[in-house]
C-alpha positions as CSV (number, residue, x, y, z in Angstrom):
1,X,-1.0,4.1,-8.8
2,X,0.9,1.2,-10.6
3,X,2.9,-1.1,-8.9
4,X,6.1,0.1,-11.0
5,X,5.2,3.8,-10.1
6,X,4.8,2.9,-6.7
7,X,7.8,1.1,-6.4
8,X,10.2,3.7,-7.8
9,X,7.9,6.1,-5.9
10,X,9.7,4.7,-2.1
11,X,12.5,2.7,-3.6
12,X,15.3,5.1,-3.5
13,X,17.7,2.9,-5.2
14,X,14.8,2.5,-8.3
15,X,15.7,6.0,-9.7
16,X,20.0,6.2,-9.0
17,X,19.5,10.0,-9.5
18,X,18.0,10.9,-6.3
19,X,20.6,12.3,-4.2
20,X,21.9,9.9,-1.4
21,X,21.8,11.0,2.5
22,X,25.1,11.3,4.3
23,X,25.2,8.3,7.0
24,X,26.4,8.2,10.0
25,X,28.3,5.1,12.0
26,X,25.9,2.8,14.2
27,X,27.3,3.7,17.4
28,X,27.4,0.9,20.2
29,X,25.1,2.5,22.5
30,X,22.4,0.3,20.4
31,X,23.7,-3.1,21.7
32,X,23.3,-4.7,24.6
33,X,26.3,-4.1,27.2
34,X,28.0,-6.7,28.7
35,X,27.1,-5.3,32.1
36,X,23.3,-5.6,31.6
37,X,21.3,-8.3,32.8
38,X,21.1,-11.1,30.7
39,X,18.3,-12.2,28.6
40,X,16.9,-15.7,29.6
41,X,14.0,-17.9,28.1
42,X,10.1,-17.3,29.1
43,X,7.9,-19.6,29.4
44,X,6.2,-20.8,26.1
45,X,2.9,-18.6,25.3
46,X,1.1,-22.2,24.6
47,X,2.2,-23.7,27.9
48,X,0.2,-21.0,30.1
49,X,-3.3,-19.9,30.5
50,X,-5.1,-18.3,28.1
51,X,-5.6,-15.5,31.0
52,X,-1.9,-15.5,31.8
53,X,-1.3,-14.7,27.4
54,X,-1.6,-11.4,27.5
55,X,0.8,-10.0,30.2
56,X,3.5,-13.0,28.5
57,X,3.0,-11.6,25.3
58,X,4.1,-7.9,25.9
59,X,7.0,-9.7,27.8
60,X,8.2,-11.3,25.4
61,X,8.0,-8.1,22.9
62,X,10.0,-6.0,25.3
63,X,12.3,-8.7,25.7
64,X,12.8,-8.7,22.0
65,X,13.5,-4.8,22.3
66,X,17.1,-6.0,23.0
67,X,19.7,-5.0,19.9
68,X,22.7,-7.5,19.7
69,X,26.1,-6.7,18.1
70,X,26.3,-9.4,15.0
71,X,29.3,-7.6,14.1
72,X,30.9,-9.9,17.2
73,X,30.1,-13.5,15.9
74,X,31.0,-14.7,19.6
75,X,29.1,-11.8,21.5
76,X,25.9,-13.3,23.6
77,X,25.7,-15.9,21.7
78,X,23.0,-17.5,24.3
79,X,21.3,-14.0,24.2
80,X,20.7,-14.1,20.4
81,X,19.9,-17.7,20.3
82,X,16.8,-16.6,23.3
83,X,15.6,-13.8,21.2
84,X,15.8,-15.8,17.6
85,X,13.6,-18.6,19.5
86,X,10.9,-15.9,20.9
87,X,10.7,-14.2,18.0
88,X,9.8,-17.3,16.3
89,X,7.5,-18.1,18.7
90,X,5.6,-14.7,18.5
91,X,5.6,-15.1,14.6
92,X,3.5,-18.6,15.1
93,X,1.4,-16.9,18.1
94,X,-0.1,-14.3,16.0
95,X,-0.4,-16.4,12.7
96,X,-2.1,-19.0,14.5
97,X,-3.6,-17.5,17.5
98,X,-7.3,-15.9,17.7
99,X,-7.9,-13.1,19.7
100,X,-4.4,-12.5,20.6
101,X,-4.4,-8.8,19.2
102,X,-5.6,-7.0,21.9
103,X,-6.0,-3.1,22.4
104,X,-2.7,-3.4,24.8
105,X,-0.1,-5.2,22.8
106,X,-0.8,-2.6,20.2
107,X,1.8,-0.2,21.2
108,X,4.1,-2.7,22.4
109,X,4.3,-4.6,19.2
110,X,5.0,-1.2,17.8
111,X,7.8,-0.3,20.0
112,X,9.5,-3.6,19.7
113,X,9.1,-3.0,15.7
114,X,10.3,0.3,16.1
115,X,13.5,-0.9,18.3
116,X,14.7,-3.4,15.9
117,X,14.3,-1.7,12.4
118,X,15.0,2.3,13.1
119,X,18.6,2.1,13.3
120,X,21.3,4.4,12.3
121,X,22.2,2.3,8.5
122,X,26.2,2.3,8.3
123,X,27.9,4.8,5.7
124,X,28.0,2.9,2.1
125,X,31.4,1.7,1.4
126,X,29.9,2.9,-2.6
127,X,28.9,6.0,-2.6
128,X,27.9,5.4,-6.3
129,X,26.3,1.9,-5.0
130,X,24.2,0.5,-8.4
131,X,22.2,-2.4,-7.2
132,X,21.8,-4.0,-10.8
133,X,26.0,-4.2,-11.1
134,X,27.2,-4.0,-7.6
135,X,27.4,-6.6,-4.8
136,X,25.1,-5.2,-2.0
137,X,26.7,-4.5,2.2
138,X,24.2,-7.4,3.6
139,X,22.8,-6.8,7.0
140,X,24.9,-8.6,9.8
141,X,21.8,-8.8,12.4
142,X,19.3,-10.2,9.2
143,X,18.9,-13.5,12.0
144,X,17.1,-11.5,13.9
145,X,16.1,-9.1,10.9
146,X,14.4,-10.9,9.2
147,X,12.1,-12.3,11.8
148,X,10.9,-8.7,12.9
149,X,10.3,-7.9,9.3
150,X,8.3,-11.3,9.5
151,X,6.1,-10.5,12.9
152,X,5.1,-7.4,11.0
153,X,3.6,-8.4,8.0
154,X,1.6,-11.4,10.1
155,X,0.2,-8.6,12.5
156,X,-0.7,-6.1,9.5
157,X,-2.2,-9.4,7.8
158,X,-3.9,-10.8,10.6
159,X,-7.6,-11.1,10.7
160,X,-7.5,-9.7,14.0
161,X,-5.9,-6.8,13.2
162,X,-8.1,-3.2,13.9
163,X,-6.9,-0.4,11.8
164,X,-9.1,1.7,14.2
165,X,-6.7,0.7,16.8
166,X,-3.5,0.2,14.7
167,X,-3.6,3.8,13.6
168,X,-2.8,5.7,16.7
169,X,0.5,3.6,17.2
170,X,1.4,3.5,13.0
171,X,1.2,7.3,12.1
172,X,3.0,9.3,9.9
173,X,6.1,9.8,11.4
174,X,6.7,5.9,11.5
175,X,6.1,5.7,8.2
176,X,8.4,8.3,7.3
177,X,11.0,6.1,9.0
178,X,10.5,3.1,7.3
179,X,10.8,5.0,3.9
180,X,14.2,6.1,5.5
181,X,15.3,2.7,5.8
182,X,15.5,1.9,1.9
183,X,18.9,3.6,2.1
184,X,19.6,0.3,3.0
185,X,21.8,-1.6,0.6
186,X,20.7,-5.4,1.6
187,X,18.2,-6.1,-0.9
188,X,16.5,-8.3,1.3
189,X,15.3,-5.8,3.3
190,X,14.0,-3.3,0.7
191,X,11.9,-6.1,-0.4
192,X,10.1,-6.7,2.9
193,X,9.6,-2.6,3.5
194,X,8.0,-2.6,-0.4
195,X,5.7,-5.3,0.6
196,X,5.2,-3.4,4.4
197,X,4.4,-0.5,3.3
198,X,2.0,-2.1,0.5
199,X,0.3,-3.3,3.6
200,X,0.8,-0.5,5.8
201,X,-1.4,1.6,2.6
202,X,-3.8,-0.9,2.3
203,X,-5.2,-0.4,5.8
204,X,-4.6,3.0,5.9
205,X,-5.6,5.0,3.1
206,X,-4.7,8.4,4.7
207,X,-0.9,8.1,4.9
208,X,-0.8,7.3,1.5
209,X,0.1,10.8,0.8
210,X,3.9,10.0,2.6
C-alpha cells in the first residue's frame, strides 16, 4: 500500500467526504478530583537498584494514569508539573535503558497509554471543519499529550520490544480506538497516530486488515 493510500486510508480528515461522528462533551469524571489524593514525586528510576526498576517503573505508569483538567490553567498545577517530569523520565528510561521491557510492564504501559489517549474528543465548533483552510481546536492537555504519544513510539521502536509479547495487550480493539482518535482536529496529534500506527503495522502484520 502507498504511503498516500495509506494515509487517506486512516486519516479521516484526508478525504472531507466521509461522514463525521456526532461527539459528545468530555465530561469531568476524567480529571482528577480535588478530593483525591495528591500526586507526589517518586524516586528517580536511575537513583535505585537495578532490582528495585521494575516494581518503580509500573509505579510510575500508574501514576501517570492520572487525567488533569488543562481547561483550568491554575488546577494542580504541582500535580501536572509531577506527571510532565515522570513522563519525561520514562521517555529517557526506555530510550536509553536495556532490558527494561519486561513481560510485566507490558500491560501496564498499555493501560497508562490507553488512559491518556482514549478520551471522549470535544464536539467540533466546525462541523464543516477543512483542515487545509481552517484554524484547527488545539488540544489543551498536548503538555502531557504529547509526551504519551512520545513514550509510545520509543516502546514500539525499542530494540527490546517483543511483538510476541506486545500482541496480547495491542489487539484489535485498541487499534480500532486509535483510528477513532483522528476525529481529532489538533493536527499535531493526527501526525503522531499516522506514524503510530505505521509502527503499530510494522510489527504486526495481522491487524493490518483494521
Amino acid at each position: 500500500m502507498s504511503t498516500t493510500a495509506f494515509v487517506d486510508r486512516i486519516d479521516p480528515f484526508a478525504k472531507r467526504s466521509l461522514k463525521k461522528k456526532t461527539k459528545k462533551s468530555q465530561g469531568s469524571s476524567r480529571y482528577r478530583n480535588s478530593q483525591d489524593v495528591e500526586l507526589q514525586p517518586l524516586p528517580l528510576l536511575k537513583d535505585v537498584p537495578a532490582s528495585e526498576q521494575e516494581d518503580l517503573f509500573i509505579r510510575k505508569l500508574r501514576q501517570c494514569c492520572v487525567a488533569f483538567d488543562f481547561m483550568d490553567p491554575v488546577a494542580d498545577l504541582k500535580g501536572k508539573e509531577v506527571k510532565r517530569c515522570t513522563l519525561n523520565e520514562l521517555v529517557d528510561y526506555i530510550t536509553g535503558g536495556r532490558g527494561v521491557l519486561t513481560e510485566p510492564v507490558y500491560p501496564e504501559i498499555i493501560k497508562m497509554i490507553s488512559a491518556n489517549l482514549f478520551r471522549t474528543l470535544p464536539p467540533s465548533e466546525n462541523p464543516d471543519f477543512d483542515p487545509e483552510e481552517d484554524d484547527p481546536t488545539l488540544e489543551a492537555s498536548w503538555p502531557h499529550l504529547q509526551l504519551v504519544y512520545e513514550f509510545f513510539l520509543r516502546f514500539l521502536e525499542s530494540s527490546d520490544f517483543q511483538p510476541t509479547i506486545g500482541k496480547r495487550v495491542i489487539d484489535q480493539k485498541f487499534v480500532l480506538q486509535l483510528l477513532e482518535l483522528f476525529d481529532s482536529e489538533d493536527p499535531r496529534e493526527r501526525d503522531f497516530l499516522k506514524t503510530v500506527l505505521h509502527r503499530i503495522y510494522g510489527n504486526f502484520l495481522g491487524l493490518r486488515a483494521f
